[in-house]
One Martini backbone bead per residue (centre of mass of N, CA, C, O) as a GRO file, in nm:
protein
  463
    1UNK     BB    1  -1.617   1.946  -0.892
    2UNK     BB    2  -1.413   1.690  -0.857
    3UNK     BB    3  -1.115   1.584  -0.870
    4UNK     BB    4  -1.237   1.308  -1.024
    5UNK     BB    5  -1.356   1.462  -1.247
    6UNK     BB    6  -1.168   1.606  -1.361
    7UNK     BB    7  -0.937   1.361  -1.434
    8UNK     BB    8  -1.170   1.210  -1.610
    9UNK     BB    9  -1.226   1.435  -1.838
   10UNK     BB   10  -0.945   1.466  -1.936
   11UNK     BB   11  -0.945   1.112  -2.000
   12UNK     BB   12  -1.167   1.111  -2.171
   13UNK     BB   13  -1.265   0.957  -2.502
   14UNK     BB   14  -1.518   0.798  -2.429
   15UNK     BB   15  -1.843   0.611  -2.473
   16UNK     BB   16  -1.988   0.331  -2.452
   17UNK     BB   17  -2.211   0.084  -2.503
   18UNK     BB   18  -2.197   0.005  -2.193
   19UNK     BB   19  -2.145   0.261  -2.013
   20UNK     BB   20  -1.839   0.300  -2.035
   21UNK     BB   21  -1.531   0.424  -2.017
   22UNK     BB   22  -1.281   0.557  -2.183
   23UNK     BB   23  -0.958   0.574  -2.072
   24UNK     BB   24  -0.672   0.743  -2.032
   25UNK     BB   25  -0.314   0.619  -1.958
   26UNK     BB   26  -0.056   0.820  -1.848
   27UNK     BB   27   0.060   0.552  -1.674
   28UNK     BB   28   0.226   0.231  -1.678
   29UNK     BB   29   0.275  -0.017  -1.409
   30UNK     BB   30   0.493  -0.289  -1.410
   31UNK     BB   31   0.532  -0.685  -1.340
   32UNK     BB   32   0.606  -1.008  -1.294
   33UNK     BB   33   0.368  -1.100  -1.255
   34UNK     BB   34   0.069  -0.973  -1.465
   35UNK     BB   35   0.234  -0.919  -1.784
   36UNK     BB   36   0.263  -1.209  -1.931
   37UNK     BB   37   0.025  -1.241  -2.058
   38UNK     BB   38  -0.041  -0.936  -2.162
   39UNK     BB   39   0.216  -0.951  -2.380
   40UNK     BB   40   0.132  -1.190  -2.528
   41UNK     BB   41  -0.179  -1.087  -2.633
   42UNK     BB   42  -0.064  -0.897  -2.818
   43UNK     BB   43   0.157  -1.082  -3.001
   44UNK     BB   44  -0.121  -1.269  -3.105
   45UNK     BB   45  -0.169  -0.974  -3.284
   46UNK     BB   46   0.054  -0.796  -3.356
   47UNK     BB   47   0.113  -0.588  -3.128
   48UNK     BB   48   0.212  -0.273  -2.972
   49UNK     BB   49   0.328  -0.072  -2.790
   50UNK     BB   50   0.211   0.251  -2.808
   51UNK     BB   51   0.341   0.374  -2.478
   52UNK     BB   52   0.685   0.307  -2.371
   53UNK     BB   53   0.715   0.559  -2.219
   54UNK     BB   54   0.455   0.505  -2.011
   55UNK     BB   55   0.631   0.276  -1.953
   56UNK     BB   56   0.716   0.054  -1.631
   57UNK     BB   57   0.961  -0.139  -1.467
   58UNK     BB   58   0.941  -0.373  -1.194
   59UNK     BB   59   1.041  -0.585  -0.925
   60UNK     BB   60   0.911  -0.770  -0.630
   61UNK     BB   61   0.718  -1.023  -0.559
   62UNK     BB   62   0.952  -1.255  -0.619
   63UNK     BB   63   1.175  -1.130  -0.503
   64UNK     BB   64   1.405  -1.201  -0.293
   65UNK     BB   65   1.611  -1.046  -0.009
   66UNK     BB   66   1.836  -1.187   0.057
   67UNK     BB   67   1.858  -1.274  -0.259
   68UNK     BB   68   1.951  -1.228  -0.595
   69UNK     BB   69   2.064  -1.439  -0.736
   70UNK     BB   70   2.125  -1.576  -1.038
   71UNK     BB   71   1.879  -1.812  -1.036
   72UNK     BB   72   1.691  -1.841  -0.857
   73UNK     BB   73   1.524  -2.106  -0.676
   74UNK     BB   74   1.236  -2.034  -0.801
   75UNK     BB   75   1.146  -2.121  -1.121
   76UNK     BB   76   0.914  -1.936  -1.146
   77UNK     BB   77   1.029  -1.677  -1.080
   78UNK     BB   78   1.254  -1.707  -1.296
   79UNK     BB   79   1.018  -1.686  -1.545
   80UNK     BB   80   0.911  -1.389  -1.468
   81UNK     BB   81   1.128  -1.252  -1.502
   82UNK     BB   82   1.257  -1.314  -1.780
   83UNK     BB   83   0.988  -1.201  -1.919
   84UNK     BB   84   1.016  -0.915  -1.836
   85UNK     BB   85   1.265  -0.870  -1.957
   86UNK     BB   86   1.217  -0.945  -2.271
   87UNK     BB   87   0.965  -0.748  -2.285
   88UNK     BB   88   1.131  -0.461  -2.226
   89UNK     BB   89   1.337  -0.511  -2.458
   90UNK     BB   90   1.113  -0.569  -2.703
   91UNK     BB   91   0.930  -0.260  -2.639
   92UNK     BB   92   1.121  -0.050  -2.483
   93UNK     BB   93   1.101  -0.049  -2.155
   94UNK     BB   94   1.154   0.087  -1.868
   95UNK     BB   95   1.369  -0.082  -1.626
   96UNK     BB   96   1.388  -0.189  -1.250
   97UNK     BB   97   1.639  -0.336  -1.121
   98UNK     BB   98   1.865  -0.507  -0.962
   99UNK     BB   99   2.098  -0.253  -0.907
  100UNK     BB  100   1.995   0.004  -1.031
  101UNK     BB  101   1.873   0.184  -0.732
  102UNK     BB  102   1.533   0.152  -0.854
  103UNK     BB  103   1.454  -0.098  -0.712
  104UNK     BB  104   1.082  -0.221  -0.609
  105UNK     BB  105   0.797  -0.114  -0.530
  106UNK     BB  106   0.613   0.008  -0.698
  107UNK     BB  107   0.455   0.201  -0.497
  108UNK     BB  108   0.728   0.346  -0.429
  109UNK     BB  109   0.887   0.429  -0.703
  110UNK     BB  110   0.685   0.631  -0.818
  111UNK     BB  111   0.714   0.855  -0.652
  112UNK     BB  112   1.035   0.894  -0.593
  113UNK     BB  113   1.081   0.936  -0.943
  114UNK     BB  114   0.807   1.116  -1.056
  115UNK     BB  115   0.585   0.938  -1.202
  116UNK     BB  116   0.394   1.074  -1.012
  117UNK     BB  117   0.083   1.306  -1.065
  118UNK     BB  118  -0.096   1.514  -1.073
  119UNK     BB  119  -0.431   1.451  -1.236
  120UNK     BB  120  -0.362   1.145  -1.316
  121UNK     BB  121  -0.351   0.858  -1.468
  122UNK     BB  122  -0.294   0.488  -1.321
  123UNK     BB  123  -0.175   0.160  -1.396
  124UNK     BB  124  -0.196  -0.155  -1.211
  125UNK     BB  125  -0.134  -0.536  -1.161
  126UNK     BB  126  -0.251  -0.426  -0.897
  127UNK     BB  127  -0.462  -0.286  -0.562
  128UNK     BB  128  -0.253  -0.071  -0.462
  129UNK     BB  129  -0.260   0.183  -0.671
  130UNK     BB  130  -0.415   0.391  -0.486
  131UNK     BB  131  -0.208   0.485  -0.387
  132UNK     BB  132  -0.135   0.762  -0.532
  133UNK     BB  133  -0.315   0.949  -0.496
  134UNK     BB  134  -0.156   1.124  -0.285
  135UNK     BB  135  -0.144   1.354  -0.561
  136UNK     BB  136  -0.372   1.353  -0.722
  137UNK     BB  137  -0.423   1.044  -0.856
  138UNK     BB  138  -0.588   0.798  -1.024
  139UNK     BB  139  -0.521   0.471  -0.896
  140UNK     BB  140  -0.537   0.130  -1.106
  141UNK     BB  141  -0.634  -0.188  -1.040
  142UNK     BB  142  -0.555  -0.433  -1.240
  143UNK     BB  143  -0.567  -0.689  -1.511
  144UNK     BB  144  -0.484  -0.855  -1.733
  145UNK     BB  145  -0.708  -0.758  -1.980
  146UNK     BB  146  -0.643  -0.448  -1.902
  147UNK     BB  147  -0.304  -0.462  -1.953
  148UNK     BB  148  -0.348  -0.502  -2.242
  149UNK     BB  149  -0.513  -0.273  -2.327
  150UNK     BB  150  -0.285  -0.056  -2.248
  151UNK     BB  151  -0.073  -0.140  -2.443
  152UNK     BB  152  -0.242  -0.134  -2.721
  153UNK     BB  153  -0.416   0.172  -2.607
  154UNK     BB  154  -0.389   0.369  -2.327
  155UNK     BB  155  -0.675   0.199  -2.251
  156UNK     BB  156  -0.978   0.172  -2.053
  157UNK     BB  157  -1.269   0.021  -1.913
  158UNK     BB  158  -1.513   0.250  -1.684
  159UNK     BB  159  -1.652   0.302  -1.448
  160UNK     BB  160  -1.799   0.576  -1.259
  161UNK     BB  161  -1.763   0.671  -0.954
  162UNK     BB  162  -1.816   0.736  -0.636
  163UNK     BB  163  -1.805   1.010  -0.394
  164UNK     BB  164  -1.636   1.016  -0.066
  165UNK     BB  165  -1.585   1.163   0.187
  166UNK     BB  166  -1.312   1.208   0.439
  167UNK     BB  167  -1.299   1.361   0.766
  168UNK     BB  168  -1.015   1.456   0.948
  169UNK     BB  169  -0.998   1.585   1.248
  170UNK     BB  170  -0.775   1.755   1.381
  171UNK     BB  171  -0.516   1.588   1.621
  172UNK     BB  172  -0.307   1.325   1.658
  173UNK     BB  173  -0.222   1.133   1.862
  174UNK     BB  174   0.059   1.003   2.019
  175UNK     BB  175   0.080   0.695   1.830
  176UNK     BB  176  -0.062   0.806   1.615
  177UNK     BB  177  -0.124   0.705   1.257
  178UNK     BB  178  -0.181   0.656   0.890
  179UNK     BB  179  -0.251   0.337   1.019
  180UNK     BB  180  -0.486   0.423   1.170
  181UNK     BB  181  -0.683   0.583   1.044
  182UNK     BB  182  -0.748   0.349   0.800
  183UNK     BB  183  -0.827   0.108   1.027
  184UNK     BB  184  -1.058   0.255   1.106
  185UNK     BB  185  -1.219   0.312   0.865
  186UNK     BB  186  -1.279   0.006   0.803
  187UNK     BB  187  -1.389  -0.076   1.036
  188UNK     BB  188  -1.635   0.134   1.017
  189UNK     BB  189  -1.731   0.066   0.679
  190UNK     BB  190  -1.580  -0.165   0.570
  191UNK     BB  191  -1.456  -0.387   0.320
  192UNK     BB  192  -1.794  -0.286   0.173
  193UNK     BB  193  -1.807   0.066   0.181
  194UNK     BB  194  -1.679   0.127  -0.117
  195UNK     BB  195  -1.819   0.027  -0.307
  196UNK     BB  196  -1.862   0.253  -0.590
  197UNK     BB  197  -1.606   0.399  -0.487
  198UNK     BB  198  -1.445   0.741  -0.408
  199UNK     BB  199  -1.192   0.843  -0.177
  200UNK     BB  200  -1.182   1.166   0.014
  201UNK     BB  201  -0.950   1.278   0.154
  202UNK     BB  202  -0.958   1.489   0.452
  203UNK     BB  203  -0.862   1.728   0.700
  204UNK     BB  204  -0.663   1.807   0.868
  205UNK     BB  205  -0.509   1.589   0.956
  206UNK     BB  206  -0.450   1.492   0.681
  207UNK     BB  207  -0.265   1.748   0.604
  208UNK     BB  208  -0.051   1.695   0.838
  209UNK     BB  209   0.042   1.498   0.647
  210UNK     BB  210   0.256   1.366   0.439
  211UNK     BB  211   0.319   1.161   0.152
  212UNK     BB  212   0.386   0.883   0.297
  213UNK     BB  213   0.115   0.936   0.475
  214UNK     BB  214  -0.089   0.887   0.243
  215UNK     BB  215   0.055   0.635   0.128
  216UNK     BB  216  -0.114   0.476   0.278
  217UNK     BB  217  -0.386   0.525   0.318
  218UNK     BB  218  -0.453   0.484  -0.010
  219UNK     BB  219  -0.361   0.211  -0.034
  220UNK     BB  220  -0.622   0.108   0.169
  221UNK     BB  221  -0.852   0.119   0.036
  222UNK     BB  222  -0.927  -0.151  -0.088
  223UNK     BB  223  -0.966  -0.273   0.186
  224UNK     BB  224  -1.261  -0.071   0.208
  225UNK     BB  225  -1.345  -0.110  -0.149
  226UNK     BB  226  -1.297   0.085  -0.322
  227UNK     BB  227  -1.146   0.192  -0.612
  228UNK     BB  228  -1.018   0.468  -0.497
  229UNK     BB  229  -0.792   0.723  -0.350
  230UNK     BB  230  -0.784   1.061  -0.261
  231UNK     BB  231  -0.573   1.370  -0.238
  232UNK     BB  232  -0.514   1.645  -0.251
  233UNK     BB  233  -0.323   1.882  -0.348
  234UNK     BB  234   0.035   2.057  -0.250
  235UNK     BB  235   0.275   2.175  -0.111
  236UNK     BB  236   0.403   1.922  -0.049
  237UNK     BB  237   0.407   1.785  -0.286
  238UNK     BB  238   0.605   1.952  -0.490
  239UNK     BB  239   0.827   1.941  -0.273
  240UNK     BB  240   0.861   1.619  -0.316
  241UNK     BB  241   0.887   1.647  -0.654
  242UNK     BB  242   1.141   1.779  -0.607
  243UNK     BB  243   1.408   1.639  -0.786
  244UNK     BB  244   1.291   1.417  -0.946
  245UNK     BB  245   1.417   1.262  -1.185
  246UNK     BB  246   1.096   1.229  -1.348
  247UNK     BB  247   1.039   1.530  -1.307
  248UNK     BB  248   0.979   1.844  -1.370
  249UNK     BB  249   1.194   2.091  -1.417
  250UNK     BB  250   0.930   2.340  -1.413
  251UNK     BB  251   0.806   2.301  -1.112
  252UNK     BB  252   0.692   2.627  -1.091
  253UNK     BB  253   0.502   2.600  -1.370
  254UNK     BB  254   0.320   2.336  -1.295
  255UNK     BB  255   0.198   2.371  -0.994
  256UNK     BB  256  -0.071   2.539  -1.065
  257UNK     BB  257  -0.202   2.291  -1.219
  258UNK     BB  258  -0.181   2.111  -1.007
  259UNK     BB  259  -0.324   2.256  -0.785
  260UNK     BB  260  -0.630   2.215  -0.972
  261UNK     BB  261  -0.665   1.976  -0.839
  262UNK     BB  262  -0.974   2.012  -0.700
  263UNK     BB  263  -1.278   1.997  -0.500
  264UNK     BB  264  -1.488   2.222  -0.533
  265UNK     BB  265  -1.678   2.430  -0.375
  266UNK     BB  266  -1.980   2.270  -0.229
  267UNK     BB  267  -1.934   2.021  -0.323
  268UNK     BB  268  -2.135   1.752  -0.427
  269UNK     BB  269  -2.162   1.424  -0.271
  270UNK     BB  270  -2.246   1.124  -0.184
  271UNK     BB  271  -2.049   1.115   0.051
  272UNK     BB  272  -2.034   1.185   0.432
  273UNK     BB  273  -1.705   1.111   0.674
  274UNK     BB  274  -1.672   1.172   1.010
  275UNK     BB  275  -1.385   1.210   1.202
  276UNK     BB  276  -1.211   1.231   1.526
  277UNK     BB  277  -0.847   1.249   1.551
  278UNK     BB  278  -0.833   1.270   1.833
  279UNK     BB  279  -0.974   0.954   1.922
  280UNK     BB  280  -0.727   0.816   1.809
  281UNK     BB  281  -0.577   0.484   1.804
  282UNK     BB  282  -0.436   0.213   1.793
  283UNK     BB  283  -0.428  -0.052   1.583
  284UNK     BB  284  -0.570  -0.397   1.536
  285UNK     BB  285  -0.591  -0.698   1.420
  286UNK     BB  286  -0.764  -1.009   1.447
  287UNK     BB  287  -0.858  -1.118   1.214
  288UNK     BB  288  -0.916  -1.217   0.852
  289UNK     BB  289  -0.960  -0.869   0.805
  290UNK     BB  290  -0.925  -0.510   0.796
  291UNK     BB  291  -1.221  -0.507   0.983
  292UNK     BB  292  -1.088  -0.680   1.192
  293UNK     BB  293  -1.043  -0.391   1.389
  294UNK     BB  294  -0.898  -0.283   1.722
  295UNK     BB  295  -0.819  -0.109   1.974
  296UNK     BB  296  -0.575  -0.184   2.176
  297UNK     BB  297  -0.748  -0.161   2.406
  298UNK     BB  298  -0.942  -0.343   2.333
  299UNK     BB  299  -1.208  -0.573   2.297
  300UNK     BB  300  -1.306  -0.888   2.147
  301UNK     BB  301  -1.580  -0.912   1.955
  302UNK     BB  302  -1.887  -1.006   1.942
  303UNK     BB  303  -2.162  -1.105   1.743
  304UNK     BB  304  -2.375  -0.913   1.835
  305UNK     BB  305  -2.177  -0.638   1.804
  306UNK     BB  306  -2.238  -0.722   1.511
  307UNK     BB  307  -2.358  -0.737   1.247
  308UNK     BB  308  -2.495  -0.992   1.058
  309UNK     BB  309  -2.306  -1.043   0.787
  310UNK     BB  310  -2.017  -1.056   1.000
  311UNK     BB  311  -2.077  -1.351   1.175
  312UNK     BB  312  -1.946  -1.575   0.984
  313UNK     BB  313  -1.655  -1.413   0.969
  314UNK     BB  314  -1.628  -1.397   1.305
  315UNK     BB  315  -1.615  -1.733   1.343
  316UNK     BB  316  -1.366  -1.780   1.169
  317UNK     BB  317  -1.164  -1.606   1.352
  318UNK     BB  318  -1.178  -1.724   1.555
  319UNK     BB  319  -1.058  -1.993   1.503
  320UNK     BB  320  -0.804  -1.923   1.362
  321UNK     BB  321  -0.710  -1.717   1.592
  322UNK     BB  322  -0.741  -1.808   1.868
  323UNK     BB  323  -1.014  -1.654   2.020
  324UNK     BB  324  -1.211  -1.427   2.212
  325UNK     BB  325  -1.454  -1.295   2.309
  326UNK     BB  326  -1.301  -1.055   2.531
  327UNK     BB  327  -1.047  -1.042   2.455
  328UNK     BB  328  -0.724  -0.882   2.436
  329UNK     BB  329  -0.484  -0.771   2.263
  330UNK     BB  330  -0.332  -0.680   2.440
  331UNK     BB  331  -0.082  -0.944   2.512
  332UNK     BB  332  -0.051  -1.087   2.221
  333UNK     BB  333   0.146  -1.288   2.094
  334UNK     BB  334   0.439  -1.356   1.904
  335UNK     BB  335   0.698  -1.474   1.627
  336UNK     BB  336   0.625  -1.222   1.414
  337UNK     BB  337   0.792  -0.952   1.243
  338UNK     BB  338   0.700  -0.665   1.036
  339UNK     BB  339   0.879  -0.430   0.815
  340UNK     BB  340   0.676  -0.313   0.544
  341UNK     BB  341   0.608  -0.274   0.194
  342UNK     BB  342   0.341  -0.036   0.059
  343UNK     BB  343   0.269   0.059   0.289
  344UNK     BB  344   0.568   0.032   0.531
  345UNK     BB  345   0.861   0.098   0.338
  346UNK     BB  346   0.939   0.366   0.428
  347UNK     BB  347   1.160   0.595   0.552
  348UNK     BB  348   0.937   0.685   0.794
  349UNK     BB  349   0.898   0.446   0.875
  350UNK     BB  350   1.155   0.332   0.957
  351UNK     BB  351   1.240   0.562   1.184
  352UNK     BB  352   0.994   0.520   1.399
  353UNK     BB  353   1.076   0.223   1.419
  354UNK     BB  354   1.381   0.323   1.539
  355UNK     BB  355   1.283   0.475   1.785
  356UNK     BB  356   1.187   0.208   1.945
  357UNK     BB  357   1.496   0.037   1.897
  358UNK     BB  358   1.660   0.138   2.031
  359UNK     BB  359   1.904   0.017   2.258
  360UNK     BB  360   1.721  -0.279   2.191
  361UNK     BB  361   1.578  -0.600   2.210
  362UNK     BB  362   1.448  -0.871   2.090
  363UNK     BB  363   1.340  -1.105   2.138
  364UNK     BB  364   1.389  -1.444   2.131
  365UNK     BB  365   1.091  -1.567   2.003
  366UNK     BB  366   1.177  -1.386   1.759
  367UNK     BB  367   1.108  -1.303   1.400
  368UNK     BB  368   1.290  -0.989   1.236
  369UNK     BB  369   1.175  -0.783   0.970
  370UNK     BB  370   1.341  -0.567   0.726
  371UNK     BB  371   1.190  -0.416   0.432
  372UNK     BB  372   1.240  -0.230   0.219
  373UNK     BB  373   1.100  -0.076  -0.054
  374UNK     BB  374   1.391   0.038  -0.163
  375UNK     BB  375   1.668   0.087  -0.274
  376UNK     BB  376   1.662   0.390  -0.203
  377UNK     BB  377   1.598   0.338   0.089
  378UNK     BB  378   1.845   0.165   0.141
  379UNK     BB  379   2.016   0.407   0.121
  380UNK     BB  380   1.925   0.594   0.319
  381UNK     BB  381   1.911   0.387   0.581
  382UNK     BB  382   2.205   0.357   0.581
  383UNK     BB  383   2.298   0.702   0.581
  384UNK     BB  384   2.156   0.649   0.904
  385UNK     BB  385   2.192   0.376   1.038
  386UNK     BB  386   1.938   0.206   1.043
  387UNK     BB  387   2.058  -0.068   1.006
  388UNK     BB  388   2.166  -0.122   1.222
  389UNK     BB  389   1.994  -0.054   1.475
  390UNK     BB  390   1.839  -0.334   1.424
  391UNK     BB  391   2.100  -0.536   1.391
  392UNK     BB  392   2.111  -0.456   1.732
  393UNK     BB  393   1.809  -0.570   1.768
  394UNK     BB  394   1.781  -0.835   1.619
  395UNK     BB  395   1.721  -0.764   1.321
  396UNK     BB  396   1.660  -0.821   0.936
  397UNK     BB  397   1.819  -0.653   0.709
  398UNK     BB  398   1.678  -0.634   0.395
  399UNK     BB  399   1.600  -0.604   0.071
  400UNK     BB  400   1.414  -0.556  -0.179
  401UNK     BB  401   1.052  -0.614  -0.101
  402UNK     BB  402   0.752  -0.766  -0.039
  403UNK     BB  403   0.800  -1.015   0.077
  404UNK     BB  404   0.554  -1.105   0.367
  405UNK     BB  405   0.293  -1.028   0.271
  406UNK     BB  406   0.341  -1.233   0.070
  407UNK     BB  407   0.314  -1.585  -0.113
  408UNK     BB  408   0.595  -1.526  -0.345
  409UNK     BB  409   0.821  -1.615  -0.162
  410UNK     BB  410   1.060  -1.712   0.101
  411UNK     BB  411   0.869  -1.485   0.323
  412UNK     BB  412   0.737  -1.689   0.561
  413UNK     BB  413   0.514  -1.860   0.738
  414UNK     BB  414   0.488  -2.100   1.004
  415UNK     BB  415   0.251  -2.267   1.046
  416UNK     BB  416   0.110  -2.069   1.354
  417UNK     BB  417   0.258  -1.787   1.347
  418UNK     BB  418   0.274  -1.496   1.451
  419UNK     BB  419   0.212  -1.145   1.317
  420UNK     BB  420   0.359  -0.835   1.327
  421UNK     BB  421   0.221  -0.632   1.048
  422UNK     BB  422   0.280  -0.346   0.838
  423UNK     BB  423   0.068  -0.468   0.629
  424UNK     BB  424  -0.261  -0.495   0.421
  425UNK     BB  425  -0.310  -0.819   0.474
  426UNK     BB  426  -0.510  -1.108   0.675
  427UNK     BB  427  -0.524  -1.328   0.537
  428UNK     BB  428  -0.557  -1.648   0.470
  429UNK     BB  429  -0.272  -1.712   0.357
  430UNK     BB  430  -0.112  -1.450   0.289
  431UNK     BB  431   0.199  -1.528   0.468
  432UNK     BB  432   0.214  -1.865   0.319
  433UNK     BB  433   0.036  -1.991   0.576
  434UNK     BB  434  -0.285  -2.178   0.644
  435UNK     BB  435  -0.184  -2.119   1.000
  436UNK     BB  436  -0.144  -1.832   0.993
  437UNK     BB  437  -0.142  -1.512   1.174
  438UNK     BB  438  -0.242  -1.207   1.156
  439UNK     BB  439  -0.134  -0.846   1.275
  440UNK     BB  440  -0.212  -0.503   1.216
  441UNK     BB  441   0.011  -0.231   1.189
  442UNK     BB  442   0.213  -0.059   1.275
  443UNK     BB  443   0.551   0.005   1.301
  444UNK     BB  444   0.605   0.063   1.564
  445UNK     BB  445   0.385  -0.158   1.669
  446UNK     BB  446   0.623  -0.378   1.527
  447UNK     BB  447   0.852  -0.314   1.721
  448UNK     BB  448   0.744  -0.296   1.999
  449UNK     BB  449   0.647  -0.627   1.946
  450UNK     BB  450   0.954  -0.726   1.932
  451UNK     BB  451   1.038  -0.653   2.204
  452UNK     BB  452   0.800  -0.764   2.389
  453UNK     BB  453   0.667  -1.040   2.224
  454UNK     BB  454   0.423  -0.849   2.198
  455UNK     BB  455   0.119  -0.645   2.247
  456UNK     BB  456   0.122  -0.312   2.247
  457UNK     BB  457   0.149   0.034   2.352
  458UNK     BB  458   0.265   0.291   2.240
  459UNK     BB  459   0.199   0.510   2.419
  460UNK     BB  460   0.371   0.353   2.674
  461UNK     BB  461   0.650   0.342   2.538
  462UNK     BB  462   0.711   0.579   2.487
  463UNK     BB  463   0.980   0.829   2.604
   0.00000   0.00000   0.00000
């Protein structure tokens, strides 16, 4: 059995007359966007949260950076926050709000806070919901309609994916991150590569990167097509969640179980992807989707390059984002720098991009934002001074939330103005405005891109 075997029949209820199963969903994480009608829905049924232990809110996506003042500036984001509010408090359901110390982007709160845990299945109404993958937890971001569905049943029904392996092997050089890894695989596999699948990160590359560094990976899964992403857990896991708040007190009595959910040697499975993480580079994306990334060395490919699908979602990115076949992507200017999401918004995220911020300035027709992914990570990166050093290079140091990565608040893009971004897609308009323009990058990559006010190659950058 695979990881994902063992995990789904754990939790498997039923299999419905539809040939779906009923899972039973361990974990269930809420915010203010996608929850107010699967609420109504329930309401208008007469029906009760079944399990309020098991669900958690916090407010990420329309929440300011900048103040969190109530009332809101914006009357919409008003209206959902206070019914998220109204909701948690007539289901009994606890909720981490601004001020509370533990409010952020949902999944990097899951995380920090131990209630991501190998093993276990986790719903929320985001498509990112696939980062917890990273430890073993099979993450599914859902709609309203499945929201409704597991307030009132603790369960949804769900086709069973099949699985790709995808083995990173090596050693990544000096320079090459985590999403350089992702940016890769989606790169190479296509944005509908994973359609009916979930991905098994594997090989040693992938066993030597960190927790922050896995739920990166796993977050862009989605972006992949897959339908989730996981990691085995492992020795570093154990550690990770070892007395975080709501992690069980007796975890080396747990954690042998928690390690057992690995999947079983010889296990066959439906496709197997070697990547050699030697050769692996800097990414950054030039198009309009995320598998339209090409290496910093390189130059955006021309159409006859791309196979037949490809070339007319090719031809609209060269007219939005104004390039053409055979430029090259380093040395093309930027005017907006992001650092955050729940891609890139964690503590070492921002570490490393403090390591190339330090002592320097950013350019001066850059904004440049750093927005921590939650209030914990804001509180860390000040206690080490990190907030300053940007500050100090003349970057905005914002509260946490979801920010710029989408325009649900007002951290948005003007204009044509080109960014260079941490977070995890550059759909036209997905940064605000709709003649926006997105590359995606590591945060190191756009640390370095807001000092020299243009796309770096961080292998020479660094010192």
């Amino acid at each position: 059995m695979t990881l994902l075997d063992k995990v789904w029949e754990l939790h498997k209820v039923a299999t419905l007359p539809n040939g779906q199963d009923q899972l039973f969903i361990a974990l269930h994480l809420v915010h203010e966007v996608t929850s107010p009608q699967a609420f109504q829905m329930i309401e208008e049924r007469g029906l009760p949260v079944l399990f309020p232990e098991r669900t958690f809110a916090t407010s990420d996506h329309i929440v300011p950076t900048d103040s969190k003042a109530r009332p809101f500036s914006d009357p919409l984001a008003e209206e959902m926050m206070a019914a998220l509010e109204r909701n948690v408090k007539k289901h009994g359901i606890q909720a981490f709000f601004p001020g509370s110390g533990r409010q952020g982007i949902v999944h990097v709160i899951g995380p920090e806070l131990g209630l991501t845990r190998p093993g276990i299945t986790i719903a929320c109404g985001d498509s990112h919901t696939s980062s917890h993958g990273a430890f073993g937890a099979l993450g599914f971001g859902v709609g309203t309609t499945q929201i409704r569905d597991i307030l009132a049943t603790g369960t949804m029904a769900l086709s069973k994916p099949k699985v790709r392996r995808i083995e990173i092997t090596g050693v990544l050089p000096k320079g090459v991150y985590a999403k350089d890894i992702i940016m890769t695989i989606i790169a190479r596999l296509g944005v509908n590569g994973g359609l009916g699948y979930a991905y098994e990160y594997a090989g040693s590359a992938i066993q030597a990167l960190g927790m922050e560094e896995r739920l990166t990976i796993c977050n862009m899964s989605i972006e992949g097509g897959a339908r989730v992403g996981y990691v085995e857990p492992d020795e570093k896991t154990i550690q990770y969640l070892r007395g975080r708040p709501f992690a069980p007190k007796n975890i080396d009595e747990v954690a042998p179980y928690w390690l057992s959910f690995r999947s079983d040697p010889h296990t066959p499975y439906d496709d197997v992807v070697r990547i050699e993480g030697n050769a692996l580079e800097p990414m950054v994306s030039w198009g309009i989707n995320p598998g339209q990334a090409i290496p910093v060395s390189g130059r955006i490919p021309s159409p006859m390059e791309l196979p037949p699908a490809e070339r007319d979602t090719a031809e609209k990115a060269y007219r939005h984002m104004k390039v053409s076949p055979g430029d090259p992507i380093e040395g093309k200017k930027i005017d907006v720098a992001f650092i955050g999401s729940c891609t890139n918004g964690r503590i070492s995220d921002l570490r490393e991009a403090a390591k190339i911020v330090k002592g320097q300035k950013k350019a001066p027709h850059v904004r440049a934002y750093v927005v921590p992914g939650s209030e914990q990570v804001d509180a860390q990166a000040r206690k080490e001074g990190l907030h300053a050093i940007f500050q100090e290079a003349g970057f905005e140091w914002r509260s946490a939330g979801c920010s710029m990565c989408l325009a649900m608040n007002p951290d948005r893009l003007q204009g044509e103005e080109i960014c260079a971004s941490s977070s995890n897609r550059n759909f036209i308009g997905r940064q605000g405005s709709p003649k926006g323009r997105t590359l995606l990058m590591s945060p190191a990559m756009v640390a370095a891109a807001a000092i020299a006010g243009e796309v770096v190659d961080i292998r020479k950058w660094e010192r």
